[in-house]
N, C-alpha and C positions, 0 to 999 in steps of 0.2 A: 960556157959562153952565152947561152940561152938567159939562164941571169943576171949577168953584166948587160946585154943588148936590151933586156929590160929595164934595169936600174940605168942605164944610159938613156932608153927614149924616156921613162917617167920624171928622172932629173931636166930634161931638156924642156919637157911641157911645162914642170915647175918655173924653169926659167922663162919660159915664156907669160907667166903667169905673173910673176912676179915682177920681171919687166913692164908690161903694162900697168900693173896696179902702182908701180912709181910714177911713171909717166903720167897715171890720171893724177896721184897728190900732186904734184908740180903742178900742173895745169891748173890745179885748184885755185893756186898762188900767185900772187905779183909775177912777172916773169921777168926777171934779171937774166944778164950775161951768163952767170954762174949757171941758173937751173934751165937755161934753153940749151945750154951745151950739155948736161945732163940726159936732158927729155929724148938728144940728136943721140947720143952715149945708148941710152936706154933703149929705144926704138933700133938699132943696130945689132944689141944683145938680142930685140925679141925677132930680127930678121933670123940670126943667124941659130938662135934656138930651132926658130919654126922650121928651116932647111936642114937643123940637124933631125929633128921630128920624124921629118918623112925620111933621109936617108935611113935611119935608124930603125923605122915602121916598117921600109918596103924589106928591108934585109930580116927585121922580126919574120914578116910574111911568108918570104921565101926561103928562109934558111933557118932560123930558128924555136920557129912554135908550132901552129898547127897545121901548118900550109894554107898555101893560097887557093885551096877546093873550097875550104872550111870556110876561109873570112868572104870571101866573094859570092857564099851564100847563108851569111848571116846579118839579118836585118839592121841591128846597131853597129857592126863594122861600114855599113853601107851608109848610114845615117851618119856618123860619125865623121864619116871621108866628106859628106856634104857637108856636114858642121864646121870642120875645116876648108875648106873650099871656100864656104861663105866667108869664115873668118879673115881667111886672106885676101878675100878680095873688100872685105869691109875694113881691114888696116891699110889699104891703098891709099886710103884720103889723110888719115893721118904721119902718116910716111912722105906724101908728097909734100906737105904743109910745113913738116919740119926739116926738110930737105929745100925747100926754098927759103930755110934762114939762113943758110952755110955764106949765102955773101956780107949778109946783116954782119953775124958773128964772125967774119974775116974780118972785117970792117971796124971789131969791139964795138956795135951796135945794138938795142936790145928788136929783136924782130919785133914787128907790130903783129899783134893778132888783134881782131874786134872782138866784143862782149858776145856776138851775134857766132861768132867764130868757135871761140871757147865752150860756146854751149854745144855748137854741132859738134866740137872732138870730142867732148865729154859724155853726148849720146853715145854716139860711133862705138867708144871705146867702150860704154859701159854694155853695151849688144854685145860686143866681142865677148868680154868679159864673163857675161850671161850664160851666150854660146859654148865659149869653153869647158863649163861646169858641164852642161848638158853632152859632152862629149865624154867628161867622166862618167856619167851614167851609162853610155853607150858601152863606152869599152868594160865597166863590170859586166850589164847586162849581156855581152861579149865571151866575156870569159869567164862566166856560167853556164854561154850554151842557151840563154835567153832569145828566143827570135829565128834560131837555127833555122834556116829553109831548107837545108839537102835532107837525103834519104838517112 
């Protein structure tokens, strides 16, 4: 079970990963009917990744790997959980932005975004982006035993 709860949360980050990095290509582009119902598509995949994430992380913690003594005094599980935290709270801007086109797009309307717009999602996203990598360093560094604080 230990294996599956892993290849379960490491497939979910992928998804989250991969989710965004479409949502940044679209963005790149004209933005038609077609790809702003995509980006709304995509952004709900990386919702629903990231909630499997942490289900799937807290249940690793506590049920499957080395306990929760272990990760709660290891420096990159600690940095990590921030890395995440940030992350979700820096996909908030993006998630609202696209969730204010559902009337456009009920409407068969292409949502307006400005130049000035597209460039701060395209920040946003590419922090995230950033971030997440750095969170794979965390979690080898992690499960090496790199940063360990307990006895």
């Amino acid at each position: 079970m230990s294996a599956f709860a892993a290849f379960l949360h490491h497939l979910c980050f992928l998804a989250i990963m991969l989710a965004l990095f479409v949502e940044m290509l679209l963005l790149r582009q004209p933005l038609t009917l077609a790809s702003a119902r995509k980006i709304l598509r995509y952004d709900a995949i990386y919702g629903i990744a990231a909630g499997l994430v942490i289900v799937v992380g807290v249940l690793r913690v506590l049920y499957f790997e080395k306990g929760s003594a272990y990760y709660l005094h290891s420096a990159p599980f600690i940095a990590k959980m921030l890395l995440f935290l940030i992350v979700g709270l820096l996909s908030i801007y993006p998630t609202m932005t696209f969730l204010k086109w559902k009337t456009a797009l009920q409407q068969d309307r292409i949502p307006q975004i400005s130049d000035a717009q597209r460039r701060t999602l395209g920040l946003v996203m590419h922090v995230e982006g950033s971030l997440l990598v750095l969170m794979i360093l965390c979690a080898t560094m992690m499960a090496k035993g790199i940063g360990y604080l307990g006895n």
